[in-house]
C-alpha positions as CSV (number, residue, x, y, z in Angstrom):
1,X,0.0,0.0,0.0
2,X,1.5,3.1,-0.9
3,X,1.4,6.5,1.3
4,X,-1.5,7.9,-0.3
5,X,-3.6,5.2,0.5
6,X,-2.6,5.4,3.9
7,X,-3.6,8.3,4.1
8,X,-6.8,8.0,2.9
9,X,-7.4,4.9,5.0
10,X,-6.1,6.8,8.3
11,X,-8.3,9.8,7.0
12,X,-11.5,7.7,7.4
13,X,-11.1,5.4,10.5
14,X,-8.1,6.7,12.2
15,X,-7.0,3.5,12.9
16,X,-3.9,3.0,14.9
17,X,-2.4,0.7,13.0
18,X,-2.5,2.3,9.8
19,X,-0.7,5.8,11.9
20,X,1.6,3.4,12.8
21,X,2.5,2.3,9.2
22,X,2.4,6.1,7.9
23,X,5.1,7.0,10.8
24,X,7.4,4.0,9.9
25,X,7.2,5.3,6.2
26,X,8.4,9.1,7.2
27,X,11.0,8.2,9.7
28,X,13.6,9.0,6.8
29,X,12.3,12.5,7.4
30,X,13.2,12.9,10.9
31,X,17.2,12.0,10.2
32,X,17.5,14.2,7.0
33,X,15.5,17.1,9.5
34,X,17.9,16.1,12.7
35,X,20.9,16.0,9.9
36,X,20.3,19.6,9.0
37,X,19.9,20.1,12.8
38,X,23.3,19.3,13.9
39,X,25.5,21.9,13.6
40,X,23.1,24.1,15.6
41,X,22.5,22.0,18.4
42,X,24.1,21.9,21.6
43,X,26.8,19.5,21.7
44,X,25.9,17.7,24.8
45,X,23.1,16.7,23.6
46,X,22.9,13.3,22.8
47,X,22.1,12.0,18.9
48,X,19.5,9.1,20.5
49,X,18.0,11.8,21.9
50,X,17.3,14.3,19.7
51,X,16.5,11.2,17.0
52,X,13.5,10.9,19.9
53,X,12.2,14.6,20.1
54,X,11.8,14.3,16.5
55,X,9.9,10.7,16.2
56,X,7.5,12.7,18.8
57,X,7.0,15.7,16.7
58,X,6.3,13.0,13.7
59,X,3.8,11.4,15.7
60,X,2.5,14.9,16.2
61,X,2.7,15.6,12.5
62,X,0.6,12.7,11.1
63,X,-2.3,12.8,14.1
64,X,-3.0,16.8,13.0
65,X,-2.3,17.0,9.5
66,X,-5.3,17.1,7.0
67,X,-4.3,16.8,3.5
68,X,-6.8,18.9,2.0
69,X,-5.4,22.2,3.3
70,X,-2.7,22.0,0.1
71,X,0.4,21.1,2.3
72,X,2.7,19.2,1.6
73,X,3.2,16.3,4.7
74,X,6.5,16.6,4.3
75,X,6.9,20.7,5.3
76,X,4.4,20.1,7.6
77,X,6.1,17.4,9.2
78,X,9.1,19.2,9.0
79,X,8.0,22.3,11.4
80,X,6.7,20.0,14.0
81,X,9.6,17.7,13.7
82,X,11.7,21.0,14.5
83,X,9.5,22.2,16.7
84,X,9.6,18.8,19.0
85,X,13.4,19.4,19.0
């Protein structure tokens, strides 16, 4: 099932499962966003970490986002992603 579908199949029934799947699929974006991140973090802060802030703001990101509002997931995704860091 591709993410579009997903989507549409989370959009309906909000089904945990199906979050669950979508999250797994977008995990890529939280290392390029914590990539980009690095330089301006702290140093003692810890990689595992900040890997975690941003898997919380992703969780974030798919539970609020509605894709009829013309955005993107992924620039959505990547404000709350940054936002959770």
């Amino acid at each position: 099932m591709d993410r579009e579908q997903l989507w549409t199949l989370y959009q309906s029934n909000k089904d945990a499962d199906v979050r669950d799947r979508l999250i797994e699929s977008y995990l890529v974006l939280v290392k390029k966003v914590v990539g980009r991140m690095t330089l301006k973090l702290p140093p003692h802060w810890d990689h595992e970490d900040v890997i975690s802030f941003g898997v919380i703001g992703l969780i974030e990101a798919v539970e609020r986002f509605s894709p009829g509002r013309g955005v993107k997931f992924e620039t959505f995704a990547s404000i709350r992603i940054k936002g959770a860091i």
